[in-house]
N, CA, C and O atoms as a Tripos MOL2 file, in Angstrom:
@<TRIPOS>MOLECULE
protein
  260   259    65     0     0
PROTEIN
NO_CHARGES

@<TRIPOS>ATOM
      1 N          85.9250  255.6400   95.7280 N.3       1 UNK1
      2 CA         85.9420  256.0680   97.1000 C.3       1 UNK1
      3 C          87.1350  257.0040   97.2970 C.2       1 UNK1
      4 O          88.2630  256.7490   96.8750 O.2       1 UNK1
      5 N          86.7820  258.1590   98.0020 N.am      2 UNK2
      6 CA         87.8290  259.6180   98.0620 C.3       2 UNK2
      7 C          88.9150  258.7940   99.6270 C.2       2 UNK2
      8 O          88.3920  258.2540  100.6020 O.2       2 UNK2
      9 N          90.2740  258.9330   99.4230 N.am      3 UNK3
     10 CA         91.3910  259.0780   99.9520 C.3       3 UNK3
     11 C          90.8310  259.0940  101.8350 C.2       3 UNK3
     12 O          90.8730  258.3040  102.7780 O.2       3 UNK3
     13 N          90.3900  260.3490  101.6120 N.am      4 UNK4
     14 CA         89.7700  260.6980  103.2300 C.3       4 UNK4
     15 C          88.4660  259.5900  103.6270 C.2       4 UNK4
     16 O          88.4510  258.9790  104.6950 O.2       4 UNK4
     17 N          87.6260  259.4850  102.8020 N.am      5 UNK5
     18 CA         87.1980  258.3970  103.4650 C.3       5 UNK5
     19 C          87.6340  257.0240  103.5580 C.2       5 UNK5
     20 O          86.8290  256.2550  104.0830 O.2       5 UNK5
     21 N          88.7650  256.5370  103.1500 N.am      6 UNK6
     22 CA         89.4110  255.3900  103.0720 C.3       6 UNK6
     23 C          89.9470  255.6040  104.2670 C.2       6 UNK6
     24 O          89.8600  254.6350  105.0210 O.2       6 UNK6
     25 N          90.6600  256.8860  104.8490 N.am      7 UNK7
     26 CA         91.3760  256.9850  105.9900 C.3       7 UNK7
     27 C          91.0920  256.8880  107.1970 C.2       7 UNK7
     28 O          91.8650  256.7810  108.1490 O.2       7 UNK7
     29 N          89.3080  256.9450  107.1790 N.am      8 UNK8
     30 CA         88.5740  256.5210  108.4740 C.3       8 UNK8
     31 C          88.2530  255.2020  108.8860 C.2       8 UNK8
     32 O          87.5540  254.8510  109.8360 O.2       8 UNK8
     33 N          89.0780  254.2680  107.7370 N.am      9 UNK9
     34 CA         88.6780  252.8140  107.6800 C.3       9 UNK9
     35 C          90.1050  252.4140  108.8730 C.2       9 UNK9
     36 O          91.2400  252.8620  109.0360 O.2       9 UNK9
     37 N          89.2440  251.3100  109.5350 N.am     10 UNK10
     38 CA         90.0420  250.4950  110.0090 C.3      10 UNK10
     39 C          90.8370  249.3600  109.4250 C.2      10 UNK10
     40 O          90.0990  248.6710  108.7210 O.2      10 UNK10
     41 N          92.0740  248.9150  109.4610 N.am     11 UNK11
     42 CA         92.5850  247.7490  109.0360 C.3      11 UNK11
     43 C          91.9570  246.3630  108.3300 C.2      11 UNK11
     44 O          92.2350  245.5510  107.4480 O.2      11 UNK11
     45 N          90.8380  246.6750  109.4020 N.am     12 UNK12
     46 CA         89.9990  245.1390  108.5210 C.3      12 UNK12
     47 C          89.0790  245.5580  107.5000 C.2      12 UNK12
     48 O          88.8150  244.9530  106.4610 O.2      12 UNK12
     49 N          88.5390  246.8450  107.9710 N.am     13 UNK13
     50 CA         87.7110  247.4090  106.8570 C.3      13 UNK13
     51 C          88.3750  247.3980  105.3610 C.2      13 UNK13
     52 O          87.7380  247.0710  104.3600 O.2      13 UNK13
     53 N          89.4510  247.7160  105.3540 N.am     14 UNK14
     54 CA         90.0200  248.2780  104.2930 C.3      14 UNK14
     55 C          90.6990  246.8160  103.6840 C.2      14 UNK14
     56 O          90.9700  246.8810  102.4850 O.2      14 UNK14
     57 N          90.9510  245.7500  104.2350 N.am     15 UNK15
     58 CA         91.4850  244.5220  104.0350 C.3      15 UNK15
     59 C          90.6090  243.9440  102.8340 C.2      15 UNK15
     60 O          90.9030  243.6150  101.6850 O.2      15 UNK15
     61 N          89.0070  243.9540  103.8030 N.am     16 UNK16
     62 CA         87.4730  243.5880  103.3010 C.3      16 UNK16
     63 C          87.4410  244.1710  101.6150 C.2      16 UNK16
     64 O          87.4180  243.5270  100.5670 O.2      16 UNK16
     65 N          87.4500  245.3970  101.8200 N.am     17 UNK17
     66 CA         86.9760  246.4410  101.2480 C.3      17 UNK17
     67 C          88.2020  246.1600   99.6540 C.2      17 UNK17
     68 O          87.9900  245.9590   98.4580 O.2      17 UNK17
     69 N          89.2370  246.2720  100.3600 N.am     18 UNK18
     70 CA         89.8890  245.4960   99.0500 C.3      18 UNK18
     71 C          89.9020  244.1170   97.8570 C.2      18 UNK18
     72 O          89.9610  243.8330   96.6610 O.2      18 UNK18
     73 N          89.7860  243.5110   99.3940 N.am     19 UNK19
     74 CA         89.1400  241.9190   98.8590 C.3      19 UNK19
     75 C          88.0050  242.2530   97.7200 C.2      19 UNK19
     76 O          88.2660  241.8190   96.5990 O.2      19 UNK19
     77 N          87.0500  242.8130   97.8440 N.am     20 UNK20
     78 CA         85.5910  242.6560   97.2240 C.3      20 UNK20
     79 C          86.3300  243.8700   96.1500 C.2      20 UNK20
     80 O          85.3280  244.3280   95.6010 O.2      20 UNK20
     81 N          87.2740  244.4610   95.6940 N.am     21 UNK21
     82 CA         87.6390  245.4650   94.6380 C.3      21 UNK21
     83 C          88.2180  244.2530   94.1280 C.2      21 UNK21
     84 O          87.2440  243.7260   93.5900 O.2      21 UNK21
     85 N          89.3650  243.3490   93.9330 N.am     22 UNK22
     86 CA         90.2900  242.4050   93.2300 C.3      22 UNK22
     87 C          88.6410  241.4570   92.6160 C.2      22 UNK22
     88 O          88.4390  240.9510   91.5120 O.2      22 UNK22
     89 N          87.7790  241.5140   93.7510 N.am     23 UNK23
     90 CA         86.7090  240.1390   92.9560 C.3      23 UNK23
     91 C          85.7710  240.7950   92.0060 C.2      23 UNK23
     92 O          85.2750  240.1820   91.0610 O.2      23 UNK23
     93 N          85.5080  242.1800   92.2910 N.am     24 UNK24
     94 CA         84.8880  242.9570   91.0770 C.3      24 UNK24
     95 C          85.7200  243.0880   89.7760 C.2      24 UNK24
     96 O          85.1960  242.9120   88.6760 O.2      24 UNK24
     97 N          86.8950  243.3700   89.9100 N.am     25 UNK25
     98 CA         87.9390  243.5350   89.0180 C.3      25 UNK25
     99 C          88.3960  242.1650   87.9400 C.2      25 UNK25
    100 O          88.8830  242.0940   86.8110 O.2      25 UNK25
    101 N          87.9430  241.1680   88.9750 N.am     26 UNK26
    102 CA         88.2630  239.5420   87.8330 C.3      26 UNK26
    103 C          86.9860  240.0440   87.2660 C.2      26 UNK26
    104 O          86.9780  240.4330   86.0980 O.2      26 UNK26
    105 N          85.6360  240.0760   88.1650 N.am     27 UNK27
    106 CA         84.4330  239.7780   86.9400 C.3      27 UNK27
    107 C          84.3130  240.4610   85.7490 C.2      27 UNK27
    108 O          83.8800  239.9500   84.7160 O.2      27 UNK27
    109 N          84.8260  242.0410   85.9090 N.am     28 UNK28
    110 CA         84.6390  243.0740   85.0810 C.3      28 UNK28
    111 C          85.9040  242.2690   83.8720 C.2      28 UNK28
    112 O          85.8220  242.0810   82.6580 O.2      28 UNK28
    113 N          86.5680  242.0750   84.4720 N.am     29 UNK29
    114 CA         87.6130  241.5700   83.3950 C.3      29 UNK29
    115 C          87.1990  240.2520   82.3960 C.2      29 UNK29
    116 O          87.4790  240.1470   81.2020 O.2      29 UNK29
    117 N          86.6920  239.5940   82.9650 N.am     30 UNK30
    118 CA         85.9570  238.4210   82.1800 C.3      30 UNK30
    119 C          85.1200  239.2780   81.6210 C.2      30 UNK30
    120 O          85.5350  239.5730   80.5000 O.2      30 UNK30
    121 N          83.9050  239.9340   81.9510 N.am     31 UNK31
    122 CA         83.1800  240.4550   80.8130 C.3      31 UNK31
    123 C          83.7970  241.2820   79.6420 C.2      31 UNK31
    124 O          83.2990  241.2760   78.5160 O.2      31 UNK31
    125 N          85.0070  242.0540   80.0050 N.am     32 UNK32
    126 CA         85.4380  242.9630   79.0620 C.3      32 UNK32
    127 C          85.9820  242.2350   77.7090 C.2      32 UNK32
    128 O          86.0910  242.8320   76.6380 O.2      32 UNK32
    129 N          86.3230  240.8030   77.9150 N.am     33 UNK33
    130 CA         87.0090  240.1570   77.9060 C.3      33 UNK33
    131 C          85.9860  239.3290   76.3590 C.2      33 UNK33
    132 O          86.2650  239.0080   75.2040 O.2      33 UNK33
    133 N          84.9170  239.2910   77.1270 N.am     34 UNK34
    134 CA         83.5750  238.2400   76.4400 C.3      34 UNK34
    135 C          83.1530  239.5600   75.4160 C.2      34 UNK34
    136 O          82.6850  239.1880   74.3400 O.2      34 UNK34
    137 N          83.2450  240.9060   75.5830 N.am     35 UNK35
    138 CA         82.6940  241.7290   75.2370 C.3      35 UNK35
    139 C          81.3720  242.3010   75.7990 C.2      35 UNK35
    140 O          81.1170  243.4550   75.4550 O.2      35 UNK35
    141 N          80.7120  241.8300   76.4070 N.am     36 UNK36
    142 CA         79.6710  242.6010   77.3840 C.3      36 UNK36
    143 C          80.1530  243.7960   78.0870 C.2      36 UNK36
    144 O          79.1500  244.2050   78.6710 O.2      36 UNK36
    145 N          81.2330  244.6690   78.3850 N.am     37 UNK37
    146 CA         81.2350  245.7680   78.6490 C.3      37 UNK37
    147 C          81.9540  246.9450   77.6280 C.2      37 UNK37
    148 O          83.1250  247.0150   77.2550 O.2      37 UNK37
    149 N          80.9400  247.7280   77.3610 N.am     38 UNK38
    150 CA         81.7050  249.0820   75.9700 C.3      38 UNK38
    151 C          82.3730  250.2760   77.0470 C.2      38 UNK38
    152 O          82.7850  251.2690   76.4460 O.2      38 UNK38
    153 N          82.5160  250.3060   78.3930 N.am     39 UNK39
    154 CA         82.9340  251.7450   78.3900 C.3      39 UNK39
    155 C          83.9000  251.1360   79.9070 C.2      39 UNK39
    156 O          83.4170  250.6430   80.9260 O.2      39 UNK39
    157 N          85.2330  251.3650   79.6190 N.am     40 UNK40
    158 CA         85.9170  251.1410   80.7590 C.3      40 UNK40
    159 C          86.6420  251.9560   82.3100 C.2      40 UNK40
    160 O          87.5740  251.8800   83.1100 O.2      40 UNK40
    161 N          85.4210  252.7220   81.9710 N.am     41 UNK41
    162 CA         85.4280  253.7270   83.0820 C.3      41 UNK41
    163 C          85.4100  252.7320   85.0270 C.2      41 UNK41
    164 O          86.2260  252.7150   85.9490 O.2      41 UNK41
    165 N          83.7890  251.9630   84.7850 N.am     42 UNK42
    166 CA         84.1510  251.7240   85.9950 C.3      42 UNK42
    167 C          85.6450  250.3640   86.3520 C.2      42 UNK42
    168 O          86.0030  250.0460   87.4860 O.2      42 UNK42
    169 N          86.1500  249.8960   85.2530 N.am     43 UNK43
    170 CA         87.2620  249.2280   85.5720 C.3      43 UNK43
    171 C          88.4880  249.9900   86.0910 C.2      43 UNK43
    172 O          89.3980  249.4610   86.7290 O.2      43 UNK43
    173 N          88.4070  251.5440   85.6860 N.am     44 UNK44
    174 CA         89.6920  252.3350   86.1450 C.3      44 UNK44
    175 C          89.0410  252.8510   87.2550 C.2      44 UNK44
    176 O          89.6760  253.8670   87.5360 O.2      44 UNK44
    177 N          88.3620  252.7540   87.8420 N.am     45 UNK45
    178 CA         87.7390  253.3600   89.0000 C.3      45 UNK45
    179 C          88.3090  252.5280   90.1890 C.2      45 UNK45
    180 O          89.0890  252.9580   91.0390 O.2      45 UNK45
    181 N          87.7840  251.2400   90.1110 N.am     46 UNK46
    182 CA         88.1400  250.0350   90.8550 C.3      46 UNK46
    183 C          90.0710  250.1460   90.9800 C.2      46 UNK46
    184 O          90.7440  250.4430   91.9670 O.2      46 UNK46
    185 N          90.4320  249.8550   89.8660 N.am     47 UNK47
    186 CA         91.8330  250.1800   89.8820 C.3      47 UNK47
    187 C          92.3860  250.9550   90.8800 C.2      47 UNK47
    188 O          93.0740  250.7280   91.8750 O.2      47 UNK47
    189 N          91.9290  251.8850   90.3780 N.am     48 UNK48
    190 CA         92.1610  253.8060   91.0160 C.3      48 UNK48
    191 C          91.7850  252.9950   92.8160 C.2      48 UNK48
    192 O          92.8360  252.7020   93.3860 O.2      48 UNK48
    193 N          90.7220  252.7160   93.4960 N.am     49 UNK49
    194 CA         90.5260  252.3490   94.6760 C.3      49 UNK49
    195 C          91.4820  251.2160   94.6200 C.2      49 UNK49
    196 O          92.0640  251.7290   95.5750 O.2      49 UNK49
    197 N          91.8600  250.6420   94.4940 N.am     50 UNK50
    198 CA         92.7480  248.8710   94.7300 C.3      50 UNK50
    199 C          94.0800  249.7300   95.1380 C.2      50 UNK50
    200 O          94.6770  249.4300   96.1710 O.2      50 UNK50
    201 N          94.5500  250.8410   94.2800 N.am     51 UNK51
    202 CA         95.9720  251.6270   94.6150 C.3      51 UNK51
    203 C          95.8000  252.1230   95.5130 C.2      51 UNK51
    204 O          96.4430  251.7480   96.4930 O.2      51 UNK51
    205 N          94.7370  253.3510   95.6640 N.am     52 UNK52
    206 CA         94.7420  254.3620   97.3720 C.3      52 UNK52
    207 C          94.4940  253.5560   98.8200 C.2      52 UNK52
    208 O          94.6110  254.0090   99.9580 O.2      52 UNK52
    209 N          94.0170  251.8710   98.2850 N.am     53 UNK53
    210 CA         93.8470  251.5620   99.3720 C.3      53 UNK53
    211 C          95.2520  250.8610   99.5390 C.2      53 UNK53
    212 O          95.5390  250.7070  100.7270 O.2      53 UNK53
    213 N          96.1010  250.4450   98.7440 N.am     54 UNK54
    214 CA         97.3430  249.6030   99.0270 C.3      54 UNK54
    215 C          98.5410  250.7820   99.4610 C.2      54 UNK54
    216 O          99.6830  250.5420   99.8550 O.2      54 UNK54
    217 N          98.0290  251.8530   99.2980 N.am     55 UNK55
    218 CA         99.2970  253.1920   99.3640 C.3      55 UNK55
    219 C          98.3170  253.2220  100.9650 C.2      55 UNK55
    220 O          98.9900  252.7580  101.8850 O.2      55 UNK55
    221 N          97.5870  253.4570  101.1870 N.am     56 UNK56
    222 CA         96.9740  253.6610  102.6250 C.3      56 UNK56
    223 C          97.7390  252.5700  103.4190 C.2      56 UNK56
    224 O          98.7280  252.9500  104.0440 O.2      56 UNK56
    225 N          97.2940  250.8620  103.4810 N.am     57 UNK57
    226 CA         98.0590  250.0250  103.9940 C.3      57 UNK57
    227 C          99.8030  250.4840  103.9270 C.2      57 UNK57
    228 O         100.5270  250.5690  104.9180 O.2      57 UNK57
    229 N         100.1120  250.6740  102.8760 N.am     58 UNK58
    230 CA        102.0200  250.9010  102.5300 C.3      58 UNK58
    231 C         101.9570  252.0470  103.8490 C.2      58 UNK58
    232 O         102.9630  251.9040  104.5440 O.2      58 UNK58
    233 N         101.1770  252.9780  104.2920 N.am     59 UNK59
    234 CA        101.8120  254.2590  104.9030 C.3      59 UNK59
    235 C         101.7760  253.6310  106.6700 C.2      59 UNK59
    236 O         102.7840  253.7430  107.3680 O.2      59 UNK59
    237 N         100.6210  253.0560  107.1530 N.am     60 UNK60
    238 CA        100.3810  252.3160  107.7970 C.3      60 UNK60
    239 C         101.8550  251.4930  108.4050 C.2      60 UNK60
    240 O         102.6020  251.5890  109.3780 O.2      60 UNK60
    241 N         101.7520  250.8100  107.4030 N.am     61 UNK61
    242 CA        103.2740  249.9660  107.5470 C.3      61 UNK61
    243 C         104.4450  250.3070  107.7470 C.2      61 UNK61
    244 O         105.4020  249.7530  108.2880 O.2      61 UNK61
    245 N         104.2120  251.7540  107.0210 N.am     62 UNK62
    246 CA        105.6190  252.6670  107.3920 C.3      62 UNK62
    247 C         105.5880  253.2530  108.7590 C.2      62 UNK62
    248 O         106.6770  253.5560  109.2460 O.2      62 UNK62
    249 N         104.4390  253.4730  109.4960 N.am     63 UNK63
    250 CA        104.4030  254.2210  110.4170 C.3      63 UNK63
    251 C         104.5150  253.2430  111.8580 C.2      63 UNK63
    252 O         104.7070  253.6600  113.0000 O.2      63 UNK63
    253 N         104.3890  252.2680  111.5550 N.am     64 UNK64
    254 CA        104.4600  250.9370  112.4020 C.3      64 UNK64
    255 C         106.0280  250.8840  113.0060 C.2      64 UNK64
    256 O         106.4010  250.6740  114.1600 O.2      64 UNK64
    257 N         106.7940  251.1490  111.8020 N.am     65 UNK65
    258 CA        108.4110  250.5840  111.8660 C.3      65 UNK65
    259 C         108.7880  251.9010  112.7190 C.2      65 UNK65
    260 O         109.9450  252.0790  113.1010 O.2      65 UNK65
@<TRIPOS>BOND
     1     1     2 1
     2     2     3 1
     3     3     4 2
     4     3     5 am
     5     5     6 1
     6     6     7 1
     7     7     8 2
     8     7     9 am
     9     9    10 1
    10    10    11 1
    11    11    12 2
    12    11    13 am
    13    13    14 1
    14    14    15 1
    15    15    16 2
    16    15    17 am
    17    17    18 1
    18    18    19 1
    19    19    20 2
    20    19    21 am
    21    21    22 1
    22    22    23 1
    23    23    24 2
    24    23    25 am
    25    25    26 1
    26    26    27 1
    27    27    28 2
    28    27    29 am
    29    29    30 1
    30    30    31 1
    31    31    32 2
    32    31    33 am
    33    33    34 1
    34    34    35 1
    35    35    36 2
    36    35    37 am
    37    37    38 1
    38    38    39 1
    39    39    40 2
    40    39    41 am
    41    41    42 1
    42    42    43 1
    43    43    44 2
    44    43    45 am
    45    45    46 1
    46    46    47 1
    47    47    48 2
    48    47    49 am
    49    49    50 1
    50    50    51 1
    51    51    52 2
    52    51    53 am
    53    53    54 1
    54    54    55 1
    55    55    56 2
    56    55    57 am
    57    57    58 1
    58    58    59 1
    59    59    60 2
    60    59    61 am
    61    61    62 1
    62    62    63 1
    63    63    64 2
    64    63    65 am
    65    65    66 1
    66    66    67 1
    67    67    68 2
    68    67    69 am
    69    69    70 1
    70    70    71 1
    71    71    72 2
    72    71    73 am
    73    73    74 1
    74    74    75 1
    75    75    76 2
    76    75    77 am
    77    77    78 1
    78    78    79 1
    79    79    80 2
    80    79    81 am
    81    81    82 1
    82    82    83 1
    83    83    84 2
    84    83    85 am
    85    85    86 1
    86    86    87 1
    87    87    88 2
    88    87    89 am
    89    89    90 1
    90    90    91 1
    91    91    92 2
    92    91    93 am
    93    93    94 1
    94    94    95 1
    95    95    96 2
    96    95    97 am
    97    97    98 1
    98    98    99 1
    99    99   100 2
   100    99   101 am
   101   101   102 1
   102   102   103 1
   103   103   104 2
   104   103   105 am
   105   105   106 1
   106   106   107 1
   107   107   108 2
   108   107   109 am
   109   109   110 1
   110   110   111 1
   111   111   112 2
   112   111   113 am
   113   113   114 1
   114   114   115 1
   115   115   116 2
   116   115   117 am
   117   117   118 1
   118   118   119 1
   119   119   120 2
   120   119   121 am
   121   121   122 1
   122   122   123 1
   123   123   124 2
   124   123   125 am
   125   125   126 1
   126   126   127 1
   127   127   128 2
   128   127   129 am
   129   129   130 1
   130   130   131 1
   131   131   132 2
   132   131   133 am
   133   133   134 1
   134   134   135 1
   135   135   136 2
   136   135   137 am
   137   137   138 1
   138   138   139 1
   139   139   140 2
   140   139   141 am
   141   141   142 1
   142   142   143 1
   143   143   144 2
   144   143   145 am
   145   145   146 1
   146   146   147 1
   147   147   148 2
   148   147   149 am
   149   149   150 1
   150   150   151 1
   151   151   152 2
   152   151   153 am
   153   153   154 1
   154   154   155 1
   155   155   156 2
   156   155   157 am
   157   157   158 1
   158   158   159 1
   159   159   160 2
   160   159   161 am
   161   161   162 1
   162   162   163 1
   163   163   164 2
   164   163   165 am
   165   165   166 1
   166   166   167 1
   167   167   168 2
   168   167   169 am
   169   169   170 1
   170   170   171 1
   171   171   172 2
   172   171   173 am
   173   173   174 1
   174   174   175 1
   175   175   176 2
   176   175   177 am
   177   177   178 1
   178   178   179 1
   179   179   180 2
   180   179   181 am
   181   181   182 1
   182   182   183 1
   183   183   184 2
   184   183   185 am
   185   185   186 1
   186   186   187 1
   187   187   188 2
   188   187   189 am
   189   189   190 1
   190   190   191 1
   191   191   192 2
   192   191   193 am
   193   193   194 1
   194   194   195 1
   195   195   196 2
   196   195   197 am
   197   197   198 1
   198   198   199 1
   199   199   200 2
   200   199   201 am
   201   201   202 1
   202   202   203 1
   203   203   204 2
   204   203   205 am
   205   205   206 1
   206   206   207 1
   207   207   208 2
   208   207   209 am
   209   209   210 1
   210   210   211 1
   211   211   212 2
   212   211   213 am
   213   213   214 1
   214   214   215 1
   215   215   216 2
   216   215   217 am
   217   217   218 1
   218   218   219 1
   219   219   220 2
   220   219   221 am
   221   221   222 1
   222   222   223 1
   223   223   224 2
   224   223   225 am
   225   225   226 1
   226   226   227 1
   227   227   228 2
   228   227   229 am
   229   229   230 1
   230   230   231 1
   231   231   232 2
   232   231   233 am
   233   233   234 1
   234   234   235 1
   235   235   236 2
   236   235   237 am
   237   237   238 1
   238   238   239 1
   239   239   240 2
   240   239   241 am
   241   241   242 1
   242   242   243 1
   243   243   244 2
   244   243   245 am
   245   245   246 1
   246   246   247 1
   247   247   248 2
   248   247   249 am
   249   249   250 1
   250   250   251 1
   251   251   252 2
   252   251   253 am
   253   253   254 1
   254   254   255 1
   255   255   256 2
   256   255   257 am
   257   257   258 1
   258   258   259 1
   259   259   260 2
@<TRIPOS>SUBSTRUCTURE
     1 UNK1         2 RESIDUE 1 A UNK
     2 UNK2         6 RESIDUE 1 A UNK
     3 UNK3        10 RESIDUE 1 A UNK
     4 UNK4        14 RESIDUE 1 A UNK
     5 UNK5        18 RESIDUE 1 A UNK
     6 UNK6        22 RESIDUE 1 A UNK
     7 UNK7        26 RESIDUE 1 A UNK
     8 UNK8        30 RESIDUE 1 A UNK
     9 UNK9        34 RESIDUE 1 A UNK
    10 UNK10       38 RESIDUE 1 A UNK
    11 UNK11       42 RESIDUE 1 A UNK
    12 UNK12       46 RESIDUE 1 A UNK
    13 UNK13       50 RESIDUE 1 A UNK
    14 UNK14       54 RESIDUE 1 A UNK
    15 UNK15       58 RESIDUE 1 A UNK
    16 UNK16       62 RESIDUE 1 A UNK
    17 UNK17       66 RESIDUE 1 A UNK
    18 UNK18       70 RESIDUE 1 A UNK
    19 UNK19       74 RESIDUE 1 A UNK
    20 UNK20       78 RESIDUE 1 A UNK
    21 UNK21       82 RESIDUE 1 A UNK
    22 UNK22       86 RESIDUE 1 A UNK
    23 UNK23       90 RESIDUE 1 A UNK
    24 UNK24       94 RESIDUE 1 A UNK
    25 UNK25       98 RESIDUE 1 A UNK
    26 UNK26      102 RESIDUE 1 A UNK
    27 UNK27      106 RESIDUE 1 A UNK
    28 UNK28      110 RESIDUE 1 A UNK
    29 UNK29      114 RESIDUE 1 A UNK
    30 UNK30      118 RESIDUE 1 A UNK
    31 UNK31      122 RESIDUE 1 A UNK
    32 UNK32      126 RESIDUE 1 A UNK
    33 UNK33      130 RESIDUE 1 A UNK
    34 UNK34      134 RESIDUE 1 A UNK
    35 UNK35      138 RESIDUE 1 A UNK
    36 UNK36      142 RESIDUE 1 A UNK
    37 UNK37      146 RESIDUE 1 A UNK
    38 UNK38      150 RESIDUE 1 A UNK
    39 UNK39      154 RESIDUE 1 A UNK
    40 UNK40      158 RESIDUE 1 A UNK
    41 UNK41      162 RESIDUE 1 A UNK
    42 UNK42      166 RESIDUE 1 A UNK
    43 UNK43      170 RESIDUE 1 A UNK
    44 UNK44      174 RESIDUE 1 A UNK
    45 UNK45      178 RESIDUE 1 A UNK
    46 UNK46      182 RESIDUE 1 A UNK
    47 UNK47      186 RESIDUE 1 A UNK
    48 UNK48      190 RESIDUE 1 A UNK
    49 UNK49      194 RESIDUE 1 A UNK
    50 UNK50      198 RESIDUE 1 A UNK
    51 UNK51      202 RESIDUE 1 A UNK
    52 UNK52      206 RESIDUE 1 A UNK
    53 UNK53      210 RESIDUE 1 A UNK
    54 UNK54      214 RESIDUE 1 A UNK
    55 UNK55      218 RESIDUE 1 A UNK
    56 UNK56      222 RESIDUE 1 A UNK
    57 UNK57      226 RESIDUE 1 A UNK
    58 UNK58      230 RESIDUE 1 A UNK
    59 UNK59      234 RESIDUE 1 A UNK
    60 UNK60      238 RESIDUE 1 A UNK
    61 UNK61      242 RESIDUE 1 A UNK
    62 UNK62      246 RESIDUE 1 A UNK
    63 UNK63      250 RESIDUE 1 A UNK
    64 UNK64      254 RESIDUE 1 A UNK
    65 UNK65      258 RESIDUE 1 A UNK
């Protein structure tokens, strides 16, 4: 998910929206893990979203203070 559309999310959206990235991220990890997944593209993807959305919250927070 692109930066700008993360930025139209509301607080809870993006709370949600994170939540369900950390629970994709255990499963993918158990499989990588078992060996059922060969290409670790969509695990850096998820990643890649778990950061723009925690740097989105971080700016948020800054702009609060």
């Amino acid at each position: 998910m692109k930066a700008s559309e993360l930025r139209q999310k509301s607080e809870g959206e993006l709370a949600t929206i994170l939540q369900q990235n950390y629970a994709k991220l255990t499963e993918l990890n158990f499989d990588l893990a078992g060996g059922k997944i060969k290409s670790l593209k969509e695990v850096r993807s998820i990643k890649l979203d778990i950061a723009r959305i925690l740097t989105l919250q971080g700016e948020a927070k800054a702009a609060k203070i």
